[in-house]
C-alpha positions in Angstrom: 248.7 19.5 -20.4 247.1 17.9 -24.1 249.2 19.6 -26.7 246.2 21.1 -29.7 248.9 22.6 -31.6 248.1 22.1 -35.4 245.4 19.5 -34.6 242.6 20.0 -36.6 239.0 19.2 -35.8 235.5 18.3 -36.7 232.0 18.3 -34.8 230.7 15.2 -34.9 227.4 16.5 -33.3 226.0 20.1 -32.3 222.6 21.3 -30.3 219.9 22.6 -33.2 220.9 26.4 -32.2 224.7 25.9 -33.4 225.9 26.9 -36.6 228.7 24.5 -36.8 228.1 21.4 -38.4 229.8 17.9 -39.9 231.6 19.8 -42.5 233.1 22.9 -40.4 237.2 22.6 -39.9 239.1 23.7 -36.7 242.4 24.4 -37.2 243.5 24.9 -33.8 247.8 26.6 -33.1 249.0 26.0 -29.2 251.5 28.0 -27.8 251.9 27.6 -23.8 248.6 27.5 -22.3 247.2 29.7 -25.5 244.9 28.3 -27.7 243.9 30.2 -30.9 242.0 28.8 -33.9 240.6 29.8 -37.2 237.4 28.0 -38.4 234.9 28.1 -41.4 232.5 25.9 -42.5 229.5 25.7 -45.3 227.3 28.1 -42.2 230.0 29.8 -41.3 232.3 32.3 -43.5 235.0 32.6 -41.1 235.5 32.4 -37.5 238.1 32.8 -34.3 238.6 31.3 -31.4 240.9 31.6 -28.4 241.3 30.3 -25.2 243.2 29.5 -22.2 244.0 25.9 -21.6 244.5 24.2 -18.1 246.8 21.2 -17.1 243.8 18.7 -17.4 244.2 19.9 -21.1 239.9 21.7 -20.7 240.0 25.1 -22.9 238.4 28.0 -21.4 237.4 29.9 -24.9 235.4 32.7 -26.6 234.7 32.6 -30.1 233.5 35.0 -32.8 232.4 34.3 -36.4 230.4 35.9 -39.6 228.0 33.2 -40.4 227.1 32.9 -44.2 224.0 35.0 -43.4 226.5 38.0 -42.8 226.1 38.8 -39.5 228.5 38.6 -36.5 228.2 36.3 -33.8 230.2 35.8 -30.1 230.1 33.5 -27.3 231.7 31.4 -24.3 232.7 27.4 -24.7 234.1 25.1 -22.0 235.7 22.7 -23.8 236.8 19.4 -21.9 238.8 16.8 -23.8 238.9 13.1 -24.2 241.5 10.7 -25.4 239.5 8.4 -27.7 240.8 4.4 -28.2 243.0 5.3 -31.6 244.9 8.3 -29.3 242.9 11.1 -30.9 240.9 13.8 -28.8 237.7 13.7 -28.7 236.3 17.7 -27.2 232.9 17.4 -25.4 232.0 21.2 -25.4 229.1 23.7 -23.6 229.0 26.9 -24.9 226.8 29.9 -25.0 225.7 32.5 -27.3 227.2 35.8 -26.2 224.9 38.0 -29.4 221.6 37.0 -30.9 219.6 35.1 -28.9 221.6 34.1 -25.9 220.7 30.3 -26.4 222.8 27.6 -24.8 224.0 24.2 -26.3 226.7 21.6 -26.3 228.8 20.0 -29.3 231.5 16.9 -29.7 234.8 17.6 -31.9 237.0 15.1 -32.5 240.5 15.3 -34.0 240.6 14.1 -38.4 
């Protein structure tokens, strides 16, 4: 099982409908097979996360956040990983808007 305890990470690319971008931090705490984290970014005030991660190291997660707009958001990620060249993660992620409009898209995190 990959270990996320206090890695931190950044999207490197997210679908149009996100509201994550290049400057969002995820600060992500591990415990077991618990995954928690606490982001924020310049469209996002504050957000949480937490999932359930499996021996292949993919997080099972749901999220919720007040965007800078005010209003609060929830959905569903899948979130499988990838051990880049340099031994950082690299997270290749399909989620789904649980408020609002229900949209779908997919994201890339890697470990700073």
């Amino acid at each position: 099982m990959i270990d996320y305890n206090n890695k931190v990470f950044k999207p490197v690319s997210n679908s149009d409908n996100g509201e994550v971008d290049g400057d969002t931090l995820f600060h992500y705490k591990q415990q077991g097979n618990i995954l928690s984290c606490v982001y924020h970014g310049p469209k996002i005030n504050h957000g949480q996360l937490i999932g359930l991660v499996n021996e292949e190291g993919t997080i099972n997660m749901r999220y919720h956040q007040v965007n800078a707009k005010g209003e609060l958001m929830t959905g569903v990620c899948n979130s499988s990983p990838e051990i880049m060249p340099n031994g950082k993660i690299r997270l290749h992620e399909k989620w789904q808007w649980t408020s609002g409009d229900l949209s779908a898209g997919e994201s890339t995190l890697e470990e700073i």
